[in-house]
PAMILO-228043 format. One line per field, with one value per residue (C-alpha): residue in one letter; z negated, x, y. Coordinates in steps of 0.25 Angstrom, whole numbers. Each point is the difference from the previous one (the first is absolute). Example, Ala and Ser with C-alpha at 12.3 -4.5 7.8 and 13.67 -1.06 7.14 Angstrom:
BEGIN
rest <- (A, S)
w <- (-31, 2)
u <- (49, 6)
v <- (-18, 14)
***
This chain:
BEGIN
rest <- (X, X, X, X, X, X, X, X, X, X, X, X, X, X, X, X, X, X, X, X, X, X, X, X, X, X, X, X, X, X, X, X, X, X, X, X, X, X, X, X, X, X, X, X, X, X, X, X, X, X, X, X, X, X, X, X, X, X, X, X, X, X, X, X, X, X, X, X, X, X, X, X, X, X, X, X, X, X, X, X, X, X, X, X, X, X, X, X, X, X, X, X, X, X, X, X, X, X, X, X, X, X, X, X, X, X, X, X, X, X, X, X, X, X, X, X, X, X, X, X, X, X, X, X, X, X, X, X, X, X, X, X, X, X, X, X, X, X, X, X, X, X, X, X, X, X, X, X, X, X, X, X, X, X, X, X, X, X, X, X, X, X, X, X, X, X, X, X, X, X, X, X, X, X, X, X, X, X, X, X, X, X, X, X, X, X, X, X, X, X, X, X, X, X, X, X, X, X, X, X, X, X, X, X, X, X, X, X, X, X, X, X, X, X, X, X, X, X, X, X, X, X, X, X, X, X, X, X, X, X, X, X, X, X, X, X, X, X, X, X, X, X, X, X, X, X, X, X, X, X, X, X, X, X, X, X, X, X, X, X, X, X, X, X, X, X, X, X, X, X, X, X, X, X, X, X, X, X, X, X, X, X, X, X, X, X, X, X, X, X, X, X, X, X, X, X, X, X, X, X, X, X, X, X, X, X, X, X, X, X, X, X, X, X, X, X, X, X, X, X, X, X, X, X, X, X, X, X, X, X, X, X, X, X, X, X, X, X, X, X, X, X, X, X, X, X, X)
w <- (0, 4, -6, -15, -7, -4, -14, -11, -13, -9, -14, -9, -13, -7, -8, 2, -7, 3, 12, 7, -3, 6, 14, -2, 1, 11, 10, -4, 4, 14, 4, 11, 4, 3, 3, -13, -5, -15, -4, -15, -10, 2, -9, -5, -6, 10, 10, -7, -1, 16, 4, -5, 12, 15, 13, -8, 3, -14, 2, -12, -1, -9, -5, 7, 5, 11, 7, 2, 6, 16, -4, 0, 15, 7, -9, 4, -16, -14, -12, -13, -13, -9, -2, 9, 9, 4, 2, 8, 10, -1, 6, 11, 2, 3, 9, 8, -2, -7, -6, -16, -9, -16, -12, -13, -12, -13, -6, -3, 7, 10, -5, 16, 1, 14, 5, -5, 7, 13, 0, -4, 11, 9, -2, 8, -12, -13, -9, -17, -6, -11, -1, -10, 9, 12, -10, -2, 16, 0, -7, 9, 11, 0, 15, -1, 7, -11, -2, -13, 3, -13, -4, 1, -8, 1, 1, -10, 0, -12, -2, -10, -7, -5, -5, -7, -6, -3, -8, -8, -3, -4, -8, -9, 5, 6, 10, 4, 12, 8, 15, 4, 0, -13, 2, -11, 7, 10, -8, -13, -7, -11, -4, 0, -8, -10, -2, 2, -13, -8, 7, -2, -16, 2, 7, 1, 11, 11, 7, 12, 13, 8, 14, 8, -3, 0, -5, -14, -3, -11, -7, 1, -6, -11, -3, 0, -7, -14, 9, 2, 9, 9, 14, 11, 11, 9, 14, 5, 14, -5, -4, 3, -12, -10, 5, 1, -16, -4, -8, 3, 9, -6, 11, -11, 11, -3, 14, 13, 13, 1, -10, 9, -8, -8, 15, -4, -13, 6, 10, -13, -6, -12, -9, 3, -9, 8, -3, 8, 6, 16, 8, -10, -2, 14, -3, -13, -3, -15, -6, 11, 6, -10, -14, 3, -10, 1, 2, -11, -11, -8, -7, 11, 5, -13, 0, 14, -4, -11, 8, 10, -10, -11, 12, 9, 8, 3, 5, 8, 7, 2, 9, 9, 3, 3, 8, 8, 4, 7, 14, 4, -5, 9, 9, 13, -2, -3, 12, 9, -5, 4, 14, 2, -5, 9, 12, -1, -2, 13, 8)
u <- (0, 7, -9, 0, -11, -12, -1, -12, 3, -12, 1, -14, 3, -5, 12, 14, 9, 9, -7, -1, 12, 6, -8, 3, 15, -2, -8, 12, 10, -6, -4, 12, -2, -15, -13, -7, -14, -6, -14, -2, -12, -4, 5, 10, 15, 5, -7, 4, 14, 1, -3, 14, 4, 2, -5, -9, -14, -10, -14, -7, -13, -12, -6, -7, 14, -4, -8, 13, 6, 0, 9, 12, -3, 12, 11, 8, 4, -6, 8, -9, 5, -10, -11, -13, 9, 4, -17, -1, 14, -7, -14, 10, 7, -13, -6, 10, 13, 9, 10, 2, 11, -4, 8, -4, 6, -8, 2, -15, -7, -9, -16, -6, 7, -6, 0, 13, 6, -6, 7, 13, 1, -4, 10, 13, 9, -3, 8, 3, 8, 6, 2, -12, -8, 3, -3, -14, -2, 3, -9, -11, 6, 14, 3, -2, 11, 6, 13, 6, 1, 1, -4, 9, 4, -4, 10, -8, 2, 6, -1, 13, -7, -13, 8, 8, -10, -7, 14, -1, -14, 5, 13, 5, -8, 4, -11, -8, -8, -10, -5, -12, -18, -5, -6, 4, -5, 10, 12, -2, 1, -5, 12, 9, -11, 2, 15, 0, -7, 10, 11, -1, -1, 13, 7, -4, 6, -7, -11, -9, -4, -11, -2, -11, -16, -12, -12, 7, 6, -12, 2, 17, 1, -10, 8, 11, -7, 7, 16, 7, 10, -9, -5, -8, 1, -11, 3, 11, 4, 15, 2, 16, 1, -5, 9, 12, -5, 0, 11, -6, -13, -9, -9, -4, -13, -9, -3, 10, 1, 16, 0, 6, 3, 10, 7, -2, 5, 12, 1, 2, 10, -10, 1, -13, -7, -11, -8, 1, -14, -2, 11, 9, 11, 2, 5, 4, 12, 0, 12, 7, -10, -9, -8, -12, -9, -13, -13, -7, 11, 0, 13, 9, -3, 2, 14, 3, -2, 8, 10, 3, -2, 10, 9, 1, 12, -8, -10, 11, 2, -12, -5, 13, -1, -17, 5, 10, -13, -7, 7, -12, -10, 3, -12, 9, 3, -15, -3, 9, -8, -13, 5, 4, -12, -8, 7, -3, -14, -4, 8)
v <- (0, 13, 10, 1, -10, 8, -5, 2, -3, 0, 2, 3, 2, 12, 4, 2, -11, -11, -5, 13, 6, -11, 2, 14, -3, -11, 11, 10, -8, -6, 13, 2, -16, 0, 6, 1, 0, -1, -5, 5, 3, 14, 8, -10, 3, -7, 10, 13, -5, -5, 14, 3, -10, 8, -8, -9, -3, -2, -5, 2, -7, -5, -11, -9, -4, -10, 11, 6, -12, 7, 12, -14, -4, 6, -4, -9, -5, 2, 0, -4, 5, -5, -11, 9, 6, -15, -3, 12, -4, -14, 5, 8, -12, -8, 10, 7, -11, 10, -8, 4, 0, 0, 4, -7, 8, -6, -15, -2, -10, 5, -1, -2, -12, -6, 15, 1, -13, 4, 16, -7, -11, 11, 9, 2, 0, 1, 7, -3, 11, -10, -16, -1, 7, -11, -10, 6, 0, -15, -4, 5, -10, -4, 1, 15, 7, 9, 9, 7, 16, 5, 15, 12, 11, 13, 11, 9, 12, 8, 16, 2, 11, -9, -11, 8, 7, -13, -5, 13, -4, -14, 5, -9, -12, -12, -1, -13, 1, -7, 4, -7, -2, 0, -13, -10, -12, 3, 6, -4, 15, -5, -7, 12, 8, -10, -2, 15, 2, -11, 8, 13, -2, -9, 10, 14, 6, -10, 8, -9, 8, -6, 6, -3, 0, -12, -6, -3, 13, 3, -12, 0, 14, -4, -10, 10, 12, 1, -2, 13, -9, -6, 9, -1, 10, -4, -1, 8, 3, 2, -12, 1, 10, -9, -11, 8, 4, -16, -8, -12, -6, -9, -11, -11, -4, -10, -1, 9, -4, 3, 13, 11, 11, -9, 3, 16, -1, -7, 10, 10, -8, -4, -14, -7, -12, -7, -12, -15, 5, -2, 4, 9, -11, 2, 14, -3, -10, -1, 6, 3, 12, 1, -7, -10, -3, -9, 7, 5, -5, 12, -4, -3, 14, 7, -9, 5, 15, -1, -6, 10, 10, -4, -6, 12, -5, -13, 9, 8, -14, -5, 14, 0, -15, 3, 13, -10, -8, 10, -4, -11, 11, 10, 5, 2, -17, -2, 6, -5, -14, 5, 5, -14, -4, 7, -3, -14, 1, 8, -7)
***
């Protein structure tokens, strides 16, 4: 094909987190390489933030989804990035042949499971962005053809002046922090709020930053209420300021995908303790990048803390040999994938 593919990816999420961060950086970096469109919930993060974007194409659109199904019939490829964007490219495939490519990027089993069979035998390629996550699309049928192309890190952006200003607010304080949705089900929030309590009346100068805002925000700062060491800042567009503010980066999931923004926190030099959850230990190699601790074990993670804190040369360590690791986790390599990737499939 000598013209550049003209490629939809569909994302339709509402919000802006992991997942759409993630196509963000993908449409980005494809932007010299291909004709680019992007089918995305009206008014969605992911839309506001694509508009950043020169030479692409947003289609915005409402639900019913399937009656917007025409709007895909000249593409020559569709790029799924999530589990109704995958339907929709399905029902495209079906009607028009448009050959699909679908990204998978959390470790729960899918609830439609015939549906769900039939969109992943359909597809081109699919794509899990960690091992646990291939292991999750095997069991839907084992011959499904499946490569690893894990997440990338972001690049935040740091304005010097608000970090610094953010350290002077935090003076004195050896700062813990956690970027992610408040969702506990999901990221297991709960957890830190917990050893946070014990903590801070063991050691007084630890204070816990949680960036980012969900559906559990009441009840995590109720829980938190009588802690002057514990914050949440609710969603926050600059996000590279608080990482930049951090000593150390907390993701204990119960339940993550891959856990990109341990990649960020590397990307800013930071310790990092995750949990065994999902696809972390593929980013994390227990004391050589970084602490693992088993999902919801409250202790381990209050060990791990202590740890880093009280060995703050370990800790050193640990953020260097993360910050080396970064190579495979680069955009520009996860994107020379998915060119490859598309390639093959409109052939």
């Amino acid at each position: 094909m000598n013209n550049p593919i003209r490629l939809c990816h569909i994302n339709l999420q509402k919000g802006f987190r992991g997942g759409e961060r993630q196509t963000f950086l993908l449409v980005q970096s494809l932007t010299p390489y291909l004709n680019q469109t992007v089918m995305v919930r009206k008014n969605s993060g992911l839309a506001k933030a694509l508009k950043e974007i020169p030479d692409i194409r947003i289609i915005e659109i409402d639900k019913p989804l399937l009656l917007n199904i025409w709007q895909l019939r000249t593409f020559d490829l569709i790029h799924a990035h999530e589990a109704k964007a995958g339907h929709l490219a399905f029902a495209a495939h079906l009607l028009f042949s448009i050959p699909y490519v679908l990204t998978r990027r959390v470790a729960k089993k899918p609830k439609q499971w015939l549906i769900s069979q039939c969109v992943y035998h359909a597809a081109a390629q699919v794509v899990a962005i960690s091992g646990n996550v291939r292991s999750v699309i095997a069991t839907l049928a084992p011959d499904i053809n499946c490569t690893v192309i894990p997440s990338s890190f972001s690049r935040l952006e740091v304005d010097n002046n608000q970090a610094a200003n953010l350290k002077q607010r935090y003076c004195g304080k050896f700062i813990i922090g956690h970027v992610g949705a408040l969702e506990n089900k999901d990221k297991g929030q709960v957890h830190i709020i917990n050893t946070a309590l014990k903590l801070t009346k063991k050691v007084s100068d630890l204070y816990f930053v949680f960036v980012g805002d969900g559906s559990d925000k009441e009840w995590f700062q109720t829980l938190a209420a009588n802690s002057p060491n514990i914050e949440f800042t609710g969603f926050r567009t600059n996000v590279g300021d608080y990482y930049a503010s951090f000593d150390l980066f907390l993701l204990p999931s119960l339940d993550e995908g891959l856990g990109s923004s341990i990649l960020d926190a590397y990307y800013f030099g930071l310790p990092v303790i995750g949990s065994t959850a999902g696809g972390i230990p593929d980013l994390i190699r227990d004391k050589k990048t970084g602490l693992l601790v088993e999902p919801g074990n409250e202790e381990q993670l209050e060990n791990a803390i202590l740890r880093l804190y009280s060995d703050r040369d370990l800790a050193r360590r640990l953020a260097e040999a993360g910050r080396a690791s970064l190579t495979r986790f680069d955009i520009n390599h996860t994107k020379d994938r998915y060119l490859d990737i598309y390639r093959a499939s409109v052939k």
